[in-house]
Structure formats: C-alpha cells, structure tokens
C-alpha positions as CSV (number, residue, x, y, z in Angstrom):
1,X,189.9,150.8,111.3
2,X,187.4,149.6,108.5
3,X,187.8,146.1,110.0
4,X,186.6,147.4,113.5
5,X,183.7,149.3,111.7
6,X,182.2,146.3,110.5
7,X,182.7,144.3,113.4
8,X,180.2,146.7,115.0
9,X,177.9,146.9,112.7
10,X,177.9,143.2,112.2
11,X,177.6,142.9,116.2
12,X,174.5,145.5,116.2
13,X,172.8,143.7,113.2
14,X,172.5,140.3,115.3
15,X,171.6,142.2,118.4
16,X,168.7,144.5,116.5
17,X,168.2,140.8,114.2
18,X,167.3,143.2,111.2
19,X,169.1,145.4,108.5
20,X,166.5,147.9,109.3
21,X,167.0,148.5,113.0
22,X,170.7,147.8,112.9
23,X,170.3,150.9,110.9
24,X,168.0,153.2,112.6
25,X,170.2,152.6,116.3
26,X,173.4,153.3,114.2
27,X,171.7,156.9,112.4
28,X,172.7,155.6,109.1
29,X,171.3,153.9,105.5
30,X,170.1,150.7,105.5
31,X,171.8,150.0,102.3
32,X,175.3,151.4,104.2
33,X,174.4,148.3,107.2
34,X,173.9,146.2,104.1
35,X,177.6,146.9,102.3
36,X,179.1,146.8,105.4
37,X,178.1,143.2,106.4
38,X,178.7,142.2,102.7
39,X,182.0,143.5,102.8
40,X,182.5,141.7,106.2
41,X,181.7,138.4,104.1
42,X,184.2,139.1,101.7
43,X,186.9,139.5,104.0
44,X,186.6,137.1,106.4
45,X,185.6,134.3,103.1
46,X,182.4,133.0,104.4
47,X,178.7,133.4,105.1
48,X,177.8,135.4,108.5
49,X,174.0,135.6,108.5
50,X,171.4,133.6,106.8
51,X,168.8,135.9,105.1
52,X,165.2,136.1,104.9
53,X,162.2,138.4,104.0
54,X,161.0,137.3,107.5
55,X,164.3,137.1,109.9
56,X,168.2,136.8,109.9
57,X,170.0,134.0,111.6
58,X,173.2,133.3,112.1
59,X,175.4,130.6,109.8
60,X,177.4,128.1,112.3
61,X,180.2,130.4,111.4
62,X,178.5,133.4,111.9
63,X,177.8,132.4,116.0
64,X,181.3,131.4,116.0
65,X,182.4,135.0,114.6
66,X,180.1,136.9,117.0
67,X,180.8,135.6,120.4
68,X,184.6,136.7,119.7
69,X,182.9,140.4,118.0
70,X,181.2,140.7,121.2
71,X,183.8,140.7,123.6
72,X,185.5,143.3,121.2
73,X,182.7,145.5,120.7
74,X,182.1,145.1,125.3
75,X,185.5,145.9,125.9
76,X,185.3,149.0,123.7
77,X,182.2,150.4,125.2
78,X,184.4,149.7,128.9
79,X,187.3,151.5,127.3
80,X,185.2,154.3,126.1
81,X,183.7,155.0,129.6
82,X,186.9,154.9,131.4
83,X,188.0,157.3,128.7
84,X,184.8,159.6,129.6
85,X,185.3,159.1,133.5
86,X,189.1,160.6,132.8
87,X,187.7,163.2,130.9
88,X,185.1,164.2,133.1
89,X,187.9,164.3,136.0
90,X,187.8,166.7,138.9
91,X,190.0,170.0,138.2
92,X,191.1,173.0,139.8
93,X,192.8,172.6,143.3
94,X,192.8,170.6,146.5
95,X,194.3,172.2,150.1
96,X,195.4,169.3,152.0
97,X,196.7,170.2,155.9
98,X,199.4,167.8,157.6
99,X,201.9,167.8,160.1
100,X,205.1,168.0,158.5
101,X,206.6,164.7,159.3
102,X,203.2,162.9,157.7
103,X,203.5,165.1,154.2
104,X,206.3,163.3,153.9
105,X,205.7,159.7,155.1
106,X,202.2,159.2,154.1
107,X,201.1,162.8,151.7
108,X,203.6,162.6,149.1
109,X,203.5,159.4,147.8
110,X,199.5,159.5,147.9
111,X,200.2,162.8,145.6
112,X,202.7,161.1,143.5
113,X,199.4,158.1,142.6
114,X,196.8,160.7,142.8
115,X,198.7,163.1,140.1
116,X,199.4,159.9,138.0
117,X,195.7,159.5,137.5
118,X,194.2,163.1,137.5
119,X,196.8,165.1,136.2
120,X,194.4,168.3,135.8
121,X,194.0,168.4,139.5
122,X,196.2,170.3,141.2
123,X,197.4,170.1,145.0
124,X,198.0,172.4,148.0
125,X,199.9,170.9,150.5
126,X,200.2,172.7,154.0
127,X,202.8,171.5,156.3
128,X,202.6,172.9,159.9
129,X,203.1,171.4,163.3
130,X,200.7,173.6,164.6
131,X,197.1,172.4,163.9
132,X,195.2,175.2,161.6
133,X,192.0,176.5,161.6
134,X,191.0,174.3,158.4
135,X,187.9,177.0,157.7
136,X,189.9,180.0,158.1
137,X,192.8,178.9,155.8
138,X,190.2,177.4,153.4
139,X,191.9,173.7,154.0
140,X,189.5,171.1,152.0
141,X,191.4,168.1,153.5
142,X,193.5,167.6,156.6
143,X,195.1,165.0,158.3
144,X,195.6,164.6,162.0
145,X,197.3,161.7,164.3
146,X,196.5,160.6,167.7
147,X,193.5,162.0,169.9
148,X,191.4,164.3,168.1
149,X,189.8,167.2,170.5
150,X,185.7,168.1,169.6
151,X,185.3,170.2,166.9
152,X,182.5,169.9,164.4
153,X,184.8,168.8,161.8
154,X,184.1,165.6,160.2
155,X,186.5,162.7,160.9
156,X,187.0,159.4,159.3
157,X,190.0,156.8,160.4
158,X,192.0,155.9,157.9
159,X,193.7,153.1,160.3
160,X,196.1,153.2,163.1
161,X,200.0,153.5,163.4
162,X,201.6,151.4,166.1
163,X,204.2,153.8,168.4
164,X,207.4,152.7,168.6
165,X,209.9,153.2,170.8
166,X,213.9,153.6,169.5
167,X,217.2,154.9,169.6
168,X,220.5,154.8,167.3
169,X,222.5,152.1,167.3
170,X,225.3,154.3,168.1
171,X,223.0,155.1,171.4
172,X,222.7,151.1,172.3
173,X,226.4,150.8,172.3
174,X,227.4,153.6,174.6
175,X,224.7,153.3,176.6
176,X,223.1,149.9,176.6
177,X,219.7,148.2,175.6
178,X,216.7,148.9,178.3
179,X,215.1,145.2,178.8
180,X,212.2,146.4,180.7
181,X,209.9,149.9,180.3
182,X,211.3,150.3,184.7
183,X,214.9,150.9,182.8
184,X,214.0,154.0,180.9
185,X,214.4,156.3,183.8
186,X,218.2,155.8,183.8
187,X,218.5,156.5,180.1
188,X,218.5,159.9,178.0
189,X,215.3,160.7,177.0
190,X,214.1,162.7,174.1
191,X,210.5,164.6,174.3
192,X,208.7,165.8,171.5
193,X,207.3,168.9,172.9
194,X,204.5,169.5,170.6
195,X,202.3,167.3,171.8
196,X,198.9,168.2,173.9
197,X,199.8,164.8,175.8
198,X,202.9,162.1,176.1
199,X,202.7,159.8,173.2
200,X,203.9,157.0,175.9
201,X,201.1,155.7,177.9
202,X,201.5,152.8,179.9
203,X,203.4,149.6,178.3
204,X,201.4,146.4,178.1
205,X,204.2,142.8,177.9
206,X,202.9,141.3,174.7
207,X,202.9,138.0,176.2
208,X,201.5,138.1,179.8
209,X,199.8,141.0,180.0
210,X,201.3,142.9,182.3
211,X,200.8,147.0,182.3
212,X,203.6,149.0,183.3
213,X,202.9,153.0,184.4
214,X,205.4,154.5,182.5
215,X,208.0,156.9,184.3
216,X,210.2,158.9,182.2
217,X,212.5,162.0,183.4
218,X,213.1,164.2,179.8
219,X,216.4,164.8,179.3
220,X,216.0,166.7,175.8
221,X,212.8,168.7,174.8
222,X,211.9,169.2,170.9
223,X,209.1,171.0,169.1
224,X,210.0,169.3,165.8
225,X,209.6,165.2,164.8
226,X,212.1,165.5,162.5
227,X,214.7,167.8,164.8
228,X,213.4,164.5,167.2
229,X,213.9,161.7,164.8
230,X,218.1,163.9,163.6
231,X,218.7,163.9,167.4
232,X,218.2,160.1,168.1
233,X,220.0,159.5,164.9
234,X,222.7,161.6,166.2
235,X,223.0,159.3,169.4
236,X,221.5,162.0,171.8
237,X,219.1,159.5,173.3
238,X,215.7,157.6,173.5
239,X,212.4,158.7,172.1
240,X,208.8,157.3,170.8
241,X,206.9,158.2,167.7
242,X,203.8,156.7,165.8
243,X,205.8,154.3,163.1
244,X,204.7,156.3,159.8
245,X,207.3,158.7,160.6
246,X,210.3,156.4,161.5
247,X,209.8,154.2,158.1
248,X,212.6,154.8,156.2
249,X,214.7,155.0,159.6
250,X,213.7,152.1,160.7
251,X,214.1,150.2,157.4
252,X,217.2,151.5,156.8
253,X,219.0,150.6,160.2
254,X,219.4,154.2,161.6
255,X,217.5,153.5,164.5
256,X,216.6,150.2,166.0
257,X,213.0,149.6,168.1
258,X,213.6,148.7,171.7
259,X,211.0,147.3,174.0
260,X,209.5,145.0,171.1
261,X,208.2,142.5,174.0
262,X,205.8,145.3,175.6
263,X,203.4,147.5,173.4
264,X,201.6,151.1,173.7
265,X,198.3,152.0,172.6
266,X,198.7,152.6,168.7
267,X,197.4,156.0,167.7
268,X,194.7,156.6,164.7
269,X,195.5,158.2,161.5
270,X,192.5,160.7,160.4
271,X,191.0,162.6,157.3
272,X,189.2,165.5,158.7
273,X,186.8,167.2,156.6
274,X,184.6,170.7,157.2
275,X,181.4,169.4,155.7
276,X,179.8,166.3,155.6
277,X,177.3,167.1,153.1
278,X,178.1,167.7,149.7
279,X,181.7,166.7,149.4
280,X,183.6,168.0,146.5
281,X,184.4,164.9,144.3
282,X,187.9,166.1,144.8
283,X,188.0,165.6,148.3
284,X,186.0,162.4,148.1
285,X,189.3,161.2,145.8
286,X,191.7,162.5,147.9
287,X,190.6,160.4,150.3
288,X,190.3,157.0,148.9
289,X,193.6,157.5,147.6
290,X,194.5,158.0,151.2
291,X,192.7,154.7,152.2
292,X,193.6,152.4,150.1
293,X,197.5,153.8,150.5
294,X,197.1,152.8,154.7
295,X,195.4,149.6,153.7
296,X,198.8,148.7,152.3
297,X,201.0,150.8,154.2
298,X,203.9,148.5,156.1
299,X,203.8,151.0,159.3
300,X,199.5,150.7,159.5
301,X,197.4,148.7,161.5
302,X,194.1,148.1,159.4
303,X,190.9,148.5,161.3
C-alpha cells in the first residue's frame, strides 16, 4: 500500500512540477511530498526527478517510471468512479407488468443481469394475461406485444419477434406436414383466445411474394399461451405464437415450425411507461437492460 502511496504522490509532483503544489492539491506537508518521493528513490534505486531552486524535471528514468505511474494512478481514478456509480445505485423497488408467457421468456433473465449489478434494487414482477391499468396498480414498467391501442402511455420498441407457426412432432406424424398456408383448414387448429385480434394475418411466400388470405376454422380455443404452447406439445394440434415464447420449445425439438417458406407480419415488443418526463433512474435501467437483452436475443428482430 506504501508503494501505491508514493506512486501518487510521485505522479502529482510531475503533474503540479513543484514540491509545493504537489502538496497544497494533496492537503498535506511539503516536507511529507518531500520523504515520500525520497523514499520512492530509495526503493526503486535511482534518481526520479532532477531538482532545482527554479524547476523539477524528470531524469531519463524518471519519464520512463511515470508513463507506467500514470496508467496506474488513471485506472485507479476509473476504478474509483465505477465504485461511486455502484454506490450511488438506484434502491428501493421497481413494478414491472407482463404477460405471463414474456416474465418468463424475456423478464427473468433481464432480472437475473439487472440483480447481478444492482443488488439493492429490488423487483416487482406482475404476471397477468389481462392488460392492467399500469396507474391504478402503481406499475413503473410494463411490457406489451403486438398492436398497442391509444393510451397516453409512453411506448418505446424494444424490437420485434417474428410469429411462428408450429406443432409437435407427434402432431406431423399422425396428421401430416401442411405445404402451403391453403392446407391449414383441414388441420386442427389451436386459438389463443386472449387476443383483441388473430395473431395470423395473411402469409407472404418468402421467395416470390405471393400473399395468401389466411382461412382457419378453430378447432380448440385457449385463454392461456402456455395452456396453448402444453396443448400443441401434447399433439392436440396447430397454433401460432410470437417466437419469444416458443424458445426453449423450439430449441429443444418439442415443437417444430411449419410453413418456414411463407412469413407473417412479426409483431413489436414494447416498454410502456406512464411519464415521459422525469423518469425514475430505475426505470431508465430497467429498460436498457431490456434493450440490450432483445439486441441479442435469438427470437428478436433488431430494428
């Protein structure tokens, strides 16, 4: 620790170039800047600084010495702020609003990276598939997928999800693969019933261009993605769902994608927010931990 001391002092001595300011910008004796260089000297076997009753100067060794001091005293002062920043972190506690299916998918591994950082700050995490009333509940942060009605709530995108369409591969044996978006209507199909609108719009081929109206009789209406996502794994049919919440599925071979020559309109992920002005610096975290988590997210679509 001594040896650190002096590299300090030694570093402010060439930046003041004088015992005496060295002295006054550290709040100490100018005979205590004096020992310290000296016992630098002794320690390190050679001459540092050339003295005069007009100036100091640095010996060859000396500027050899203090480009290497510098670096060590920069890289302390950088440590020293982060260590403030961590200190100075935001506390108390965050409500964050999500469909059920996301808080697990996208919520709890953004958690998991925020908690790693700011452990003093704690989170709320509201699963629903009904949308809340973020005021009302006192939600600071809520994420929503797909269309957004008007509200004067404050969205940003965090990127978009494509949907995918799928079924078990138990499902695809019994009952065959559909080749063309026309086919669905003679397969069992699985509705999430949730939804203010079909999450299947009309399928584009990826390669010519073509846009088919889709046309799909429900054989099996859900008001739960995950009750969705157990019944396709079950074999009880076909269904579509934005991506994030078929990862693991998907990656895992529980259900297969079908239809990977046409595409449907991908659907935006979103961090609402009640006020634009004055955002807590907790939410303000939240959410670039939920950006930069989408920017590297497998299932997004970057925009």
């Amino acid at each position: 620790m001594d040896e650190l001391k002096r590299v300090g002092v030694f570093t402010k001595v060439v930046q003041a170039q004088s015992f005496s300011e060295a002295a006054r910008r550290l709040g100490v004796a100018k005979s205590a800047v004096s020992k310290q260089i000296r016992l630098l000297e002794q320690e390190v076997g050679v001459r540092l600084l050339n003295r005069s009753t007009r100036k100091l100067s640095l010996t060859e060794a000396g500027e050899i010495y203090y480009k290497h001091c510098e670096q060590i005293v920069n890289r302390a002062d950088i440590a020293l702020n982060e260590l403030r920043q961590y200190q100075n972190q935001p506390t108390g506690t965050i409500r964050v609003s999500s469909p059920v299916p996301f808080g697990r998918a996208l919520l709890i591994p953004v958690i998991k990276e925020l908690r790693s950082v700011y452990p003093l700050l704690n989170v709320d995490l509201v699963l629903n598939e009904k949308v809340v009333n973020m005021v009302e509940e006192g939600i600071d942060l809520a994420v929503r997928v797909g269309h957004l009605p008007d509200s004067t709530l404050i969205a940003k995108k965090l990127c978009d999800t494509p949907v995918v369409i799928f079924a078990s591969p138990e499902y695809v044996a019994k009952h065959g693969r559909p080749n063309t978006p026309e086919e669905l209507i003679d397969h069992q199909w699985i509705t999430l019933s949730i939804l203010s609108s079909p999450i299947v719009g009309d399928f584009r081929h990826k390669a010519s261009g073509r846009v088919v109206e889709h046309n799909i009789n429900s054989h099996l209406k859900i008001n739960s993605v995950d009750a969705v996502i157990d019944a396709s794994v079950q074999g009880l049919g076909i269904s579509a769902m934005v991506k994030t919440t078929l990862h693991e599925e998907l990656r895992q071979g529980k259900l297969i994608p079908l239809l990977e020559e046409y595409e449907l309109e991908p659907r935006g992920i979103y961090a609402l927010y009640p006020h634009k002005e004055h955002l807590a610096p907790k939410v303000r975290i939240f959410m670039d931990f939920l950006e930069k988590y989408c920017e590297r997210a497998s299932w997004a679509l970057t925009h």
